[in-house]
C-alpha positions as a Markdown table, in Angstrom:
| # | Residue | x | y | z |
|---|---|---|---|---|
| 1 | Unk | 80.9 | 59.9 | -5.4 |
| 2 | Unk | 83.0 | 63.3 | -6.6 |
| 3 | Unk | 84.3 | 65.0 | -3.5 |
| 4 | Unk | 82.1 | 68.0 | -1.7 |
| 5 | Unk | 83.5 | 70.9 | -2.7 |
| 6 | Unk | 82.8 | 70.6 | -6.3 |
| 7 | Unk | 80.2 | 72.8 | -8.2 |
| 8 | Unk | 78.6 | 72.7 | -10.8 |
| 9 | Unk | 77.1 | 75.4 | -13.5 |
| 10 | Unk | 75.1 | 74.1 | -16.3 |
| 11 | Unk | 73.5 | 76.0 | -19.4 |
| 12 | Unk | 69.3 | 76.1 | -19.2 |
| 13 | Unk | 69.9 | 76.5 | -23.0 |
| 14 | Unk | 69.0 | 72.7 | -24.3 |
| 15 | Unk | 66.4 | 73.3 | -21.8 |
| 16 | Unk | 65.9 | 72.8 | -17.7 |
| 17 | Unk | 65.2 | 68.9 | -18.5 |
| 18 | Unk | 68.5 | 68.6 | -19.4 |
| 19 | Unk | 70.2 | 70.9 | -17.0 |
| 20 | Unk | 68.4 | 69.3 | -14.1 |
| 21 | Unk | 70.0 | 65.7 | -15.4 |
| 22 | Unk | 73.1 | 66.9 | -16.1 |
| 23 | Unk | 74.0 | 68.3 | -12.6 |
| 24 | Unk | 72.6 | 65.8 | -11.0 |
| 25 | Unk | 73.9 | 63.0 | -13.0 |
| 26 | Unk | 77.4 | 64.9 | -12.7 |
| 27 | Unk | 76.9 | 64.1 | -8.4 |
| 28 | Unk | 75.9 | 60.0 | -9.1 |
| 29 | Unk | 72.4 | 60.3 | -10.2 |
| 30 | Unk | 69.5 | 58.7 | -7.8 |
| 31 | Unk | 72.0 | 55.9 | -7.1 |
| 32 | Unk | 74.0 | 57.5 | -5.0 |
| 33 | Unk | 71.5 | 60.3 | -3.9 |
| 34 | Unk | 68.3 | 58.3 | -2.8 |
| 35 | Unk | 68.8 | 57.2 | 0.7 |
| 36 | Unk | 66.8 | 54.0 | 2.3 |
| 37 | Unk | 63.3 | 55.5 | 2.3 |
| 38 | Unk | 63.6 | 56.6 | -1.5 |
| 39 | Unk | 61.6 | 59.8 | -0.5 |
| 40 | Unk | 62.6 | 63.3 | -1.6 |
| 41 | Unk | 61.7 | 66.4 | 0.3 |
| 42 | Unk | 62.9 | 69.4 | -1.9 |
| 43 | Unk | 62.6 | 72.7 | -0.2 |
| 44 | Unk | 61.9 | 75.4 | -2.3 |
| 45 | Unk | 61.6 | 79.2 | -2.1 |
| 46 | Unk | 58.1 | 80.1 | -1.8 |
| 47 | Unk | 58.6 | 82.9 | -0.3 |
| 48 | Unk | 55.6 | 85.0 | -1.2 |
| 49 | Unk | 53.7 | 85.6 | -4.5 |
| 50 | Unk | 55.8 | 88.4 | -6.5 |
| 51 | Unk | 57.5 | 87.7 | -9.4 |
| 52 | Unk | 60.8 | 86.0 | -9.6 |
| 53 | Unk | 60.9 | 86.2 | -5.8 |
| 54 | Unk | 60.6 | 82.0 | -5.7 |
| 55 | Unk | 62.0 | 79.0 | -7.3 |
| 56 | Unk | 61.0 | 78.5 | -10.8 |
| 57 | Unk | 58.2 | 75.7 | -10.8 |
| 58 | Unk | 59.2 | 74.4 | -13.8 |
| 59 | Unk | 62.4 | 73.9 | -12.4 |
| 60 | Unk | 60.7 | 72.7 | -9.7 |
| 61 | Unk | 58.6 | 70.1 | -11.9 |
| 62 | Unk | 62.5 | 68.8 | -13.5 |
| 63 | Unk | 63.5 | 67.9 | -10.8 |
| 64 | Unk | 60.3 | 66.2 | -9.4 |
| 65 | Unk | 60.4 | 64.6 | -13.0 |
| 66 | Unk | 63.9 | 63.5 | -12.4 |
| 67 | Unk | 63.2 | 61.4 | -9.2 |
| 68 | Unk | 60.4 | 60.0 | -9.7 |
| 69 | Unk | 61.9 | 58.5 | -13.1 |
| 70 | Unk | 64.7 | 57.3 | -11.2 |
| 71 | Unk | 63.0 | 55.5 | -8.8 |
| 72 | Unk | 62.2 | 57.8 | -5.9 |
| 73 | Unk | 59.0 | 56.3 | -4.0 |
| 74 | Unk | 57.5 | 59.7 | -3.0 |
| 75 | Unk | 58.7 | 63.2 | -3.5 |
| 76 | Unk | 57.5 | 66.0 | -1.4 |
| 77 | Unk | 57.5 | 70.0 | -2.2 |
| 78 | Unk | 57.6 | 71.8 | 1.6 |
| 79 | Unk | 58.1 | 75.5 | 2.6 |
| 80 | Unk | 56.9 | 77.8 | 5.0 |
| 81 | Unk | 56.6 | 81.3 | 3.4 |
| 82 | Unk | 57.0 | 84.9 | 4.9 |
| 83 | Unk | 55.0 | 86.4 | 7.1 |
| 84 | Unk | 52.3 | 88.1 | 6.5 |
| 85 | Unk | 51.2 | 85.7 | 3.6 |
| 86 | Unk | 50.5 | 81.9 | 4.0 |
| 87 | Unk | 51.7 | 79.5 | 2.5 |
| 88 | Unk | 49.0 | 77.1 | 0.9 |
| 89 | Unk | 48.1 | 80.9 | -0.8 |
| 90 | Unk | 52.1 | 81.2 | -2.3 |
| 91 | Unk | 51.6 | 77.7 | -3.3 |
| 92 | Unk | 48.7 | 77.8 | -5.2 |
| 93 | Unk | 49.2 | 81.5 | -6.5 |
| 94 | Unk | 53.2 | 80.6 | -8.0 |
| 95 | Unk | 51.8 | 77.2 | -9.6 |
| 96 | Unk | 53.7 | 75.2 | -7.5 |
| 97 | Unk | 50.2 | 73.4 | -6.6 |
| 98 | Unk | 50.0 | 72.5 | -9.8 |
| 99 | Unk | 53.2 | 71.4 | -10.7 |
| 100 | Unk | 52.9 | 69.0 | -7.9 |
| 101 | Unk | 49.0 | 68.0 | -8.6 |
| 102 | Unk | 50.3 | 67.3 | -12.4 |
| 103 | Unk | 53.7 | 65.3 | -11.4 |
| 104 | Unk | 52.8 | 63.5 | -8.3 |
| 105 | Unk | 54.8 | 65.1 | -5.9 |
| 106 | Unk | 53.3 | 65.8 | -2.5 |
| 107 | Unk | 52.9 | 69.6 | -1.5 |
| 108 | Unk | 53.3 | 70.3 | 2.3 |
| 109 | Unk | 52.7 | 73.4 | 4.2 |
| 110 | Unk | 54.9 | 73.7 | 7.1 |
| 111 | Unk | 52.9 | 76.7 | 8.5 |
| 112 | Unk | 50.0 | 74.1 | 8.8 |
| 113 | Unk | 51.9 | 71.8 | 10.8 |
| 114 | Unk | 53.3 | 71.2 | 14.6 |
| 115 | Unk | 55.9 | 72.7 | 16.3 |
| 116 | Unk | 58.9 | 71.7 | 18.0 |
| 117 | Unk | 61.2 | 74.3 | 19.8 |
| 118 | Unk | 64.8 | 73.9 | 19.1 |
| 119 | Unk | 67.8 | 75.4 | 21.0 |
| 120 | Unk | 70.1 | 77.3 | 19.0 |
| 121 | Unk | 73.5 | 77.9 | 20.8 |
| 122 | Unk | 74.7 | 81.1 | 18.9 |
| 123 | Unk | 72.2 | 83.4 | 19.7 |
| 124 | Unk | 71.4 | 81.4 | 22.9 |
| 125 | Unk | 67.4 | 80.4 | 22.8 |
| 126 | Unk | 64.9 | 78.8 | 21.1 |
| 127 | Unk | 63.3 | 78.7 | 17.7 |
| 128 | Unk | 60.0 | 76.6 | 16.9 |
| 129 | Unk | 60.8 | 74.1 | 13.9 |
| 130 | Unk | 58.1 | 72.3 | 12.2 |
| 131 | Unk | 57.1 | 69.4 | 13.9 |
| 132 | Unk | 57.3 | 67.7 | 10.1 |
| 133 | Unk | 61.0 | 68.9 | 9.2 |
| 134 | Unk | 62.0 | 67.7 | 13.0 |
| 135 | Unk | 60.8 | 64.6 | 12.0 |
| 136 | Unk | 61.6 | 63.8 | 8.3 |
| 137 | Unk | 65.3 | 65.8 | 8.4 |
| 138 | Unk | 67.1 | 65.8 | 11.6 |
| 139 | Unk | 65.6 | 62.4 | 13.8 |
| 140 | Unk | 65.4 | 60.8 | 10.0 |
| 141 | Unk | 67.9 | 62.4 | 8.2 |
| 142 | Unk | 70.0 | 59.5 | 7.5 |
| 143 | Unk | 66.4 | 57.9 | 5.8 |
| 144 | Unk | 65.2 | 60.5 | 4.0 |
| 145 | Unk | 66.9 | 62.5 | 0.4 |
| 146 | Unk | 67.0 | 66.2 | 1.4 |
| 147 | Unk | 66.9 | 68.7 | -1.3 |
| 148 | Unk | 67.2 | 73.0 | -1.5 |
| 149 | Unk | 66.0 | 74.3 | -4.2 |
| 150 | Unk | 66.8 | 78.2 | -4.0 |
| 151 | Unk | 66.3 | 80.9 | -6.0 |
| 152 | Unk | 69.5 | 83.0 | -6.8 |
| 153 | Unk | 69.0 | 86.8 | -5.4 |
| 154 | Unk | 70.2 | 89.6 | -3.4 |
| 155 | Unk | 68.7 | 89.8 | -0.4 |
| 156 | Unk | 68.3 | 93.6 | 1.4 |
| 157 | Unk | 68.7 | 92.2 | 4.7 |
| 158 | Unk | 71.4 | 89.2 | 4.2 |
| 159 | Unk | 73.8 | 90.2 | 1.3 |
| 160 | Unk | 72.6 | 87.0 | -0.4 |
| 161 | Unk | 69.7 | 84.4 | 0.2 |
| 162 | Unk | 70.6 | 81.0 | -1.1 |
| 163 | Unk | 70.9 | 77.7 | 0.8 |
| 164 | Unk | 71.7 | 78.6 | 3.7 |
| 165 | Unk | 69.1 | 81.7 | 4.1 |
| 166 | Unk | 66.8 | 78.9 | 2.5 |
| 167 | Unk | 66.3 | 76.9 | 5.7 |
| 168 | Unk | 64.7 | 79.7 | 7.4 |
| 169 | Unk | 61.3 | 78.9 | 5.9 |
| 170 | Unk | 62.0 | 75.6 | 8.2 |
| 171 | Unk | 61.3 | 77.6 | 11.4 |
| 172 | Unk | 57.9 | 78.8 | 12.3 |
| 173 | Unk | 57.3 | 82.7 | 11.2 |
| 174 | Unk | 56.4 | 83.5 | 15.0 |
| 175 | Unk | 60.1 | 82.4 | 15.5 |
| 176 | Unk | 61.3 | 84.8 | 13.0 |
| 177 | Unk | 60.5 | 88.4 | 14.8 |
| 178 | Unk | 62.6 | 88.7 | 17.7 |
| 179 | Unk | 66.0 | 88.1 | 15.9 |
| 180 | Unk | 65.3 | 89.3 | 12.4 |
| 181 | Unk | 68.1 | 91.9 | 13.8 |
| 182 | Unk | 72.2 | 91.9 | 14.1 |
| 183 | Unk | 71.5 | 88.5 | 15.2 |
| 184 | Unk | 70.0 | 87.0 | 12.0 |
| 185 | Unk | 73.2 | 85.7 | 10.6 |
| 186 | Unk | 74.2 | 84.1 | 13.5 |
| 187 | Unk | 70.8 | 83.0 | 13.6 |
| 188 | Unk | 70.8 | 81.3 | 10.3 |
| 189 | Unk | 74.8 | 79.9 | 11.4 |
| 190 | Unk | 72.8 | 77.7 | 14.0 |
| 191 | Unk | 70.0 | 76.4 | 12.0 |
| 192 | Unk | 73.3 | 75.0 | 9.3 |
| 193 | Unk | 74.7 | 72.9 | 12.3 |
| 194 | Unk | 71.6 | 71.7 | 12.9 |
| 195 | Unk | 69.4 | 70.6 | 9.5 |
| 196 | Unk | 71.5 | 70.6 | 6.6 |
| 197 | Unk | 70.3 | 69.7 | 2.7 |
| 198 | Unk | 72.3 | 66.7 | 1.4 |
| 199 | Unk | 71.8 | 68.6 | -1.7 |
| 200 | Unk | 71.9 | 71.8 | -3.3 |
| 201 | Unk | 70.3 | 72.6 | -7.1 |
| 202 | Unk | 70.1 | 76.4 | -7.4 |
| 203 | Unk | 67.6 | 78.5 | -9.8 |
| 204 | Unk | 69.7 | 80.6 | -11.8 |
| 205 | Unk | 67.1 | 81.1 | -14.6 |
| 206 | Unk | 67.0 | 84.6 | -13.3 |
| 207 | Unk | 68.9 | 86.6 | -10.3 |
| 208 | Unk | 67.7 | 89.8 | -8.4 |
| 209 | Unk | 69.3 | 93.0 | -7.9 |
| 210 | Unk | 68.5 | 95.1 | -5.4 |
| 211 | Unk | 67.2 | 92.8 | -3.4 |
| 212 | Unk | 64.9 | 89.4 | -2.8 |
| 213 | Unk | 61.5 | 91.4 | -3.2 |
| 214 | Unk | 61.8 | 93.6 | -5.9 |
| 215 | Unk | 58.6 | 95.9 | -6.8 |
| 216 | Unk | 56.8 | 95.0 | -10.1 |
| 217 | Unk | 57.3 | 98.3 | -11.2 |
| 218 | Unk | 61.6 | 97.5 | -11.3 |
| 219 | Unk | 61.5 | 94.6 | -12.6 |
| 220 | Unk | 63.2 | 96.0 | -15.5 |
| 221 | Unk | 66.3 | 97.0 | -13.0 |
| 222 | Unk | 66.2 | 94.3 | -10.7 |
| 223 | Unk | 65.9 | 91.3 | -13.3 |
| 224 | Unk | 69.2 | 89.3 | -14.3 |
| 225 | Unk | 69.0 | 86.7 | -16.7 |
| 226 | Unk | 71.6 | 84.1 | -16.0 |
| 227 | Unk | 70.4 | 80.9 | -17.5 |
| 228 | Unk | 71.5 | 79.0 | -15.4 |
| 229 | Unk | 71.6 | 75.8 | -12.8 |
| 230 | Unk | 74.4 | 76.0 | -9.7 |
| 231 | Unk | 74.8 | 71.9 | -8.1 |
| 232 | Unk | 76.7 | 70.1 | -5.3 |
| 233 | Unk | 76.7 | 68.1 | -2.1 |
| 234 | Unk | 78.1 | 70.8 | -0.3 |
| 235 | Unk | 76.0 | 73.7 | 0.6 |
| 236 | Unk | 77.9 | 76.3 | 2.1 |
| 237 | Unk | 80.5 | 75.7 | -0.9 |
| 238 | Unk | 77.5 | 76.5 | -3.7 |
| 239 | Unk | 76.3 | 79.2 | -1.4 |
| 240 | Unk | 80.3 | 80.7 | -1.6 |
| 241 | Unk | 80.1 | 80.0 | -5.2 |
| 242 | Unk | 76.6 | 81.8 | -6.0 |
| 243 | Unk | 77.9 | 84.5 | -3.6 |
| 244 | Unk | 80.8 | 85.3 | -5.7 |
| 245 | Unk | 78.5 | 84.5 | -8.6 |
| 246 | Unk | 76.5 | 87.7 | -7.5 |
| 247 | Unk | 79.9 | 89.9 | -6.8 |
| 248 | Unk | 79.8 | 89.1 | -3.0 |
| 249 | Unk | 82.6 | 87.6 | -0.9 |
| 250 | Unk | 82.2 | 85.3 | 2.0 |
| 251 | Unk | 83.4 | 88.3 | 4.0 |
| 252 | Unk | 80.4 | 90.6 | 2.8 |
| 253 | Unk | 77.8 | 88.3 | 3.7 |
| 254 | Unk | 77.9 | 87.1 | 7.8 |
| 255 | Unk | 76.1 | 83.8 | 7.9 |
| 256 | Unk | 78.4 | 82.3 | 5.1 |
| 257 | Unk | 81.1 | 83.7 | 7.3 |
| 258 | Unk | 79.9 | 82.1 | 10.6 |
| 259 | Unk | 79.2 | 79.0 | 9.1 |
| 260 | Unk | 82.7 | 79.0 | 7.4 |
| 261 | Unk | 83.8 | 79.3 | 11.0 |
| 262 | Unk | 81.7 | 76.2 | 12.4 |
| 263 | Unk | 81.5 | 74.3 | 9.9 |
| 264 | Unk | 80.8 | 71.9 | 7.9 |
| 265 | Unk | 81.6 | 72.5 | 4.3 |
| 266 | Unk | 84.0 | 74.8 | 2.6 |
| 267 | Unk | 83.4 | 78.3 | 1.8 |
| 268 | Unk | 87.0 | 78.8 | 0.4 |
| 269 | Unk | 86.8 | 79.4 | -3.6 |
| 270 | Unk | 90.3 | 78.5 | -3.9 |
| 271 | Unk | 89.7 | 74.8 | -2.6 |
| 272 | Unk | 86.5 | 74.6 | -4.3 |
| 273 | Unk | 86.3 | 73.2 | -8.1 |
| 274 | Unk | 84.2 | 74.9 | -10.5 |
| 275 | Unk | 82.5 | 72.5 | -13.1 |
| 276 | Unk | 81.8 | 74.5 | -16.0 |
| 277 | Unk | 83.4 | 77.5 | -15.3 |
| 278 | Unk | 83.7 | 79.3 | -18.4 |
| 279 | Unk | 79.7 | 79.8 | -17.1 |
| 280 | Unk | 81.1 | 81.5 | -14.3 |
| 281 | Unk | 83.5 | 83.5 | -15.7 |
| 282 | Unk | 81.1 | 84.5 | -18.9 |
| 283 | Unk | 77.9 | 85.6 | -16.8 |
| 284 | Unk | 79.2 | 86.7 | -13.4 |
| 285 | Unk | 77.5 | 90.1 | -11.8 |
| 286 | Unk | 78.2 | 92.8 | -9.9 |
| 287 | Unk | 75.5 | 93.2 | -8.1 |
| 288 | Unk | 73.9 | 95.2 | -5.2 |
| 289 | Unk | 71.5 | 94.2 | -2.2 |
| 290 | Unk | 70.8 | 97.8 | -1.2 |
| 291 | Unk | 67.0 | 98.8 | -2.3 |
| 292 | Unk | 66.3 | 101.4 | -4.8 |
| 293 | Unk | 65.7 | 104.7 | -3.2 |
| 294 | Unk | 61.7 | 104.5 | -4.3 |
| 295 | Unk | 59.1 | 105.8 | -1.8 |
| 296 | Unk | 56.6 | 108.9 | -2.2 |
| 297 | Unk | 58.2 | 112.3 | -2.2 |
| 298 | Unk | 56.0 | 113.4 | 0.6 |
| 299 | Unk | 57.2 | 110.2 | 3.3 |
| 300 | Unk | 59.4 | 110.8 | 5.9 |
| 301 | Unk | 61.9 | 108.2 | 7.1 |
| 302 | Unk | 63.0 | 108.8 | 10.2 |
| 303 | Unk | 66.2 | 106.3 | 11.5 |
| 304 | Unk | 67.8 | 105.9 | 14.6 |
| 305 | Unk | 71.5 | 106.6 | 15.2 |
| 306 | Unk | 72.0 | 104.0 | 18.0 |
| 307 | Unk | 70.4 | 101.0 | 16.3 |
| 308 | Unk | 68.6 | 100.7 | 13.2 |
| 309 | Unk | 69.2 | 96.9 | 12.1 |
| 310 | Unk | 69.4 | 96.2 | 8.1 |
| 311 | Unk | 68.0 | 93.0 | 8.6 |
| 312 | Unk | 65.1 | 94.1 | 10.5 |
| 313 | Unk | 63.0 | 97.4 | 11.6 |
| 314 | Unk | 65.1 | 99.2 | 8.3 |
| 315 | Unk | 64.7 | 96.8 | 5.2 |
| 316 | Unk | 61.7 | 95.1 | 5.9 |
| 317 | Unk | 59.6 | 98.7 | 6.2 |
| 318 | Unk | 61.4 | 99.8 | 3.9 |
| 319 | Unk | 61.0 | 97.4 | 1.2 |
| 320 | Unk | 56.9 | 97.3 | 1.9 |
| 321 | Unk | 56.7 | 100.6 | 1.9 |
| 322 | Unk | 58.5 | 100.5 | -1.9 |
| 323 | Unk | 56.2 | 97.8 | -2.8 |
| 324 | Unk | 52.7 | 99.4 | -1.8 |
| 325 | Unk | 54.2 | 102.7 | -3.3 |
| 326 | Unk | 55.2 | 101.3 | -6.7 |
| 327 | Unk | 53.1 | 98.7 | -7.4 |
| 328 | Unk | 49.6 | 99.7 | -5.3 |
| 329 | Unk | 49.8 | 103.3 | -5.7 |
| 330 | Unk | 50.2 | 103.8 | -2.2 |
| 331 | Unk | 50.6 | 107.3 | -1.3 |
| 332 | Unk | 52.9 | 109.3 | 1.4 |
| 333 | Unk | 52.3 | 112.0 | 3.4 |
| 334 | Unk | 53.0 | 110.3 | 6.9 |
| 335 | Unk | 55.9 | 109.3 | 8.9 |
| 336 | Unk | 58.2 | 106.4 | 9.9 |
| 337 | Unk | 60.5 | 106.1 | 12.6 |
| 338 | Unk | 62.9 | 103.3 | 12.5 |
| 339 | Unk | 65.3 | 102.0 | 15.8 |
| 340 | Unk | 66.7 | 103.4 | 18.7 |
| 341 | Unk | 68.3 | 107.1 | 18.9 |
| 342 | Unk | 66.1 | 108.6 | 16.6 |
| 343 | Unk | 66.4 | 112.8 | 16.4 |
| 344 | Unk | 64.3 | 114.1 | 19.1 |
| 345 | Unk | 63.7 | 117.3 | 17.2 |
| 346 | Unk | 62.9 | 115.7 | 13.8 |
| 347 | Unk | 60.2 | 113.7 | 16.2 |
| 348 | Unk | 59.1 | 116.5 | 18.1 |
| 349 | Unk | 58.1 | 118.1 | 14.4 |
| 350 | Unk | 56.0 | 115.5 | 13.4 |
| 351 | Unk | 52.4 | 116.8 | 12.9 |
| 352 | Unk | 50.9 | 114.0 | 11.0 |
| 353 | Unk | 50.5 | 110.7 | 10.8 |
| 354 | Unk | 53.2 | 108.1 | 11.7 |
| 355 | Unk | 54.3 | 104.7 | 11.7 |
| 356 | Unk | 56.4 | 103.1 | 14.8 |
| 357 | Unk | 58.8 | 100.1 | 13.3 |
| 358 | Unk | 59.8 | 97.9 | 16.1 |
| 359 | Unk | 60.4 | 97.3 | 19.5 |
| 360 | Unk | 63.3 | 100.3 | 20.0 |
| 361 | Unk | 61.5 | 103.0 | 18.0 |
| 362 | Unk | 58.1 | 101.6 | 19.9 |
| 363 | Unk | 59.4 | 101.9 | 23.0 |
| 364 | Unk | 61.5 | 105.4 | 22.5 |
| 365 | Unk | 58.3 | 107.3 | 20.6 |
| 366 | Unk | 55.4 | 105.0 | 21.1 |
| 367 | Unk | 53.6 | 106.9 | 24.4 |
| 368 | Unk | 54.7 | 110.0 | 23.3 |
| 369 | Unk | 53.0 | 110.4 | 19.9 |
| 370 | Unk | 50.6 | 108.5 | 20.6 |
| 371 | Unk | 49.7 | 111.3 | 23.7 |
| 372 | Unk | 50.2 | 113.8 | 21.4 |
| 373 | Unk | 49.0 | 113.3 | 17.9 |
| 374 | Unk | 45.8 | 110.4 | 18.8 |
| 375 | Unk | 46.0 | 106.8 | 19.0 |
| 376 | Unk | 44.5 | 106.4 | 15.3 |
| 377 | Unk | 47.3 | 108.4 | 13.8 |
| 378 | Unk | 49.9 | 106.6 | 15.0 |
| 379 | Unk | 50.5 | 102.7 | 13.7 |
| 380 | Unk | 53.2 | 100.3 | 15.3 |
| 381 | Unk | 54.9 | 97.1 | 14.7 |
| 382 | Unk | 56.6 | 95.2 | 17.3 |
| 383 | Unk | 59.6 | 93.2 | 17.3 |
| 384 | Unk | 62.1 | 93.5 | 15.3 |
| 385 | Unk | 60.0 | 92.0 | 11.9 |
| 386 | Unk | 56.1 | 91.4 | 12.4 |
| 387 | Unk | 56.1 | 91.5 | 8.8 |
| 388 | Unk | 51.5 | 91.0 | 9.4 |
| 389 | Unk | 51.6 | 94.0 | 12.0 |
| 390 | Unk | 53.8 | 96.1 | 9.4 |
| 391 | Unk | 52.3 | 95.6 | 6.6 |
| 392 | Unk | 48.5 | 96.4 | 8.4 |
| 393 | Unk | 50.2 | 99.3 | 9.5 |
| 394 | Unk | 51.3 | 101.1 | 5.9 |
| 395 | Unk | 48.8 | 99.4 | 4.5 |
| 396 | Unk | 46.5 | 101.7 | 6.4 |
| 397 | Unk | 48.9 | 104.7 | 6.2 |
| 398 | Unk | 49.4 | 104.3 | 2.4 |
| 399 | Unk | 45.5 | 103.8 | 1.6 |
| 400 | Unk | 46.1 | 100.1 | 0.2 |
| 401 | Unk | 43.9 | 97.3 | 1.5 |
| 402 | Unk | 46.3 | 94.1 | 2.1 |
| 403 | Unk | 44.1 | 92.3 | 0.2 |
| 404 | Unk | 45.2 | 93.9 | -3.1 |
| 405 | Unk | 49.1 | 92.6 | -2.1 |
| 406 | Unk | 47.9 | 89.3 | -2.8 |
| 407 | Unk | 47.5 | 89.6 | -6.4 |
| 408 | Unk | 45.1 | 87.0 | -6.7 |
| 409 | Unk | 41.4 | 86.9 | -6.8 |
| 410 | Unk | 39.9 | 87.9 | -2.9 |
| 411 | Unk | 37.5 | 85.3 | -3.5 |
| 412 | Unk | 40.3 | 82.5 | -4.1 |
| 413 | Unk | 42.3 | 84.2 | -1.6 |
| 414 | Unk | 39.9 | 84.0 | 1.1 |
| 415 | Unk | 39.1 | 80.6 | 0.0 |
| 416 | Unk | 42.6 | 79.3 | 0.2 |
| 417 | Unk | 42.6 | 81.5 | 3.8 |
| 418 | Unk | 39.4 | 79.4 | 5.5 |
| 419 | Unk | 41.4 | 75.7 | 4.4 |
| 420 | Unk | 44.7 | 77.4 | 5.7 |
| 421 | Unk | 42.8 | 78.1 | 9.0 |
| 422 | Unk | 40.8 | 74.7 | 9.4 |
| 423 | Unk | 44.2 | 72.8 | 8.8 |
| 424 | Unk | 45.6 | 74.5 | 11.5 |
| 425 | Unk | 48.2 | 77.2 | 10.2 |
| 426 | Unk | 50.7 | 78.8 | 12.4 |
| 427 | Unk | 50.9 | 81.8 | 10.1 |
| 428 | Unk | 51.4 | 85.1 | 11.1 |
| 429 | Unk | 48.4 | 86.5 | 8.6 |
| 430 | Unk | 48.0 | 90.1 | 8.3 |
| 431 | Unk | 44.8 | 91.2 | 9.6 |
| 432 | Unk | 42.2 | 92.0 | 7.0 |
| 433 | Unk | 39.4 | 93.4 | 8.6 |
């Protein structure tokens, strides 16, 4: 088998049949990939239903294809999607329910099943796994093929999100709130050492500027055609590689750093070989995770001097409150206050309505406006990401029902919702009603 810190580029040009093969030929095929079980359990990005925010599901269905064929006894298509949403809804809404319904391949939920808690040693506590990925890929990883499938983007709170970032749909989305904060690199360090794919195949069709969650409205400045597959055995190497892809060093994004640092796998360009890297040279970006600065004229941002984390109380509002804006007509005319150390005298102005983001700005302004301007002007969202509680809130602020962000049919949503519920999900839904 060709060493780990090779990767590979290939050209979606003849077509993603043939991209899909050629990469993963290039690493040994199914002969050296399938382990003893034969089963495949490809982890894609599903992370919500908006455009070019997931993994291609006709990259998906190659690669399904590709196992199968070569003798795989069962492949299975898992995630467990952002908060706020669910995931048999992003499933069925991307068509990656039907690319597994037409190939074969098995379509798991992880939000609809058990949980184990997990100790992670950097950021010293636990984490709920699912009870299925504790099972299939760290007691039975030796058995059992795993796969990440990624989409290639920016990502407003992590630099990047590739393989690495990837394995966070692996954790339950309760687990997700209290250090989606300073501490989510380190954060997503530990869950490396801990359950690691055995192989990376990265969607390149397209990348994302901007940011992972881009507003339909953008698309036109957030959309990168690359046309492209990135390969190998070694994630954090591909990761490096797709960085740099991007315009980002290892430097400028933390958890490739930390995981450098702890290993395993290389994130060192200069001891990594590039197969096909005239692709890499010809069609790398410069490109930016900072959002667009989008929102109504008429909103007020308020942030807080002494802590205002990127990759929590800041990007996530920040990037909903874009979305609802551009995409649902969602109007301004309120205010939001974001982490600790806010300006007391821009707070003590605010007359109308406004919306708390997180445990320090909670905390800091919560009683206070809430004494002074009424208990229905003034909408909160603990920890440091309740993506549900967040999105109720500017939902309500901006005039948008969250059933609208769904952008599928209430009736099929709602349907999808009730089987969600009776199989048990652990998703942290937005309240409707």
């Amino acid at each position: 088998m060709i060493g780990s810190a090779e990767v590979m580029f290939a050209d979606t040009a003849a077509g993603l049949g043939a991209a899909v093969f050629d990469v993963l030929e290039h690493f040994g095929g199914t002969e050296a990939l399938l382990k003893s079980s034969r089963d495949v359990y490809l982890k894609v990005n599903a992370v919500d239903l908006k455009p070019y925010s997931f993994t291609d599901p006709e990259v998906v269905r190659q690669v399904i294809l590709y196992f199968l064929e070569g003798g795989a006894r069962r492949v299975y298509v898992l995630d467990n999607c952002t908060q706020g949403n669910f995931t048999r809804l992003v499933f069925k809404g991307t068509g990656l329910t039907k690319v597994c319904r037409e190939t074969g391949a098995v379509p798991v939920f992880l939000d609809e099943t058990g949980a184990v808690p997990v100790f992670l040693e950097g950021v010293r506590g636990f984490v709920d796994i699912s009870s299925f990925v504790y099972q299939r890929l760290i007691e039975d990883a030796d058995r059992n093929l795993h796969v990440s499938l990624p989409k290639l983007k920016t990502h407003s709170m992590t630099g990047v999100t590739l393989s690495l970032k990837n394995q966070f749909g692996l954790v339950h989305q309760h687990s997700r709130i209290a250090d989606h904060n300073f501490r989510l690199h380190q954060k997503l360090a530990d869950l490396y050492r801990i359950v690691r794919p055995d192989f990376v195949l990265v969607d390149g069709l397209v990348a994302t500027n901007h940011g992972h969650y881009m507003a339909e409205r953008h698309q036109a400045e957030c959309v990168v055609p690359l046309d492209c597959l990135i390969g190998g055995l070694d994630p954090l190497a591909v990761d490096a590689v797709g960085a740099a892809f991007l315009g980002f060093e290892v430097a400028d994004v933390p958890h490739l750093a930390l995981a450098a640092a702890t290993g395993p796998g290389r994130a060192d360009l200069a001891h990594i070989r590039i197969v096909n890297d005239h692709l890499f040279t010809a069609r790398r970006q410069q490109l930016t995770h900072h959002l667009l600065d989008r929102f109504p004229p008429d909103l007020a941002i308020i942030r807080g001097r002494e802590r205002c984390c990127d990759e929590g109380c800041r990007r996530n509002t920040e990037t909903v409150a874009q979305v609802i804006h551009a995409d649902h007509a969602g109007r301004g005319g309120f205010t939001i206050v974001l982490g600790r150390g806010a300006d007391p005298a821009r707070v003590a102005a605010i007359r109308g309505p406004v919306h708390l983001a997180g445990d320090c700005a909670v905390d800091e302004w919560g009683r206070e406006l809430v004494g002074r301007l009424g208990r229905r002007r003034v909408t909160m969202s603990r920890g440091c990401n309740d993506l549900a509680q967040t999105i109720k809130g500017l939902c309500r602020q901006m005039g948008v029902h969250p059933l609208k962000l769904a952008a599928l049919n209430p009736v099929s949503s709602l349907a999808a919702l009730i089987a969600a519920r009776a199989k048990g999900t652990r998703a942290n839904i937005v309240p409707l009603w």
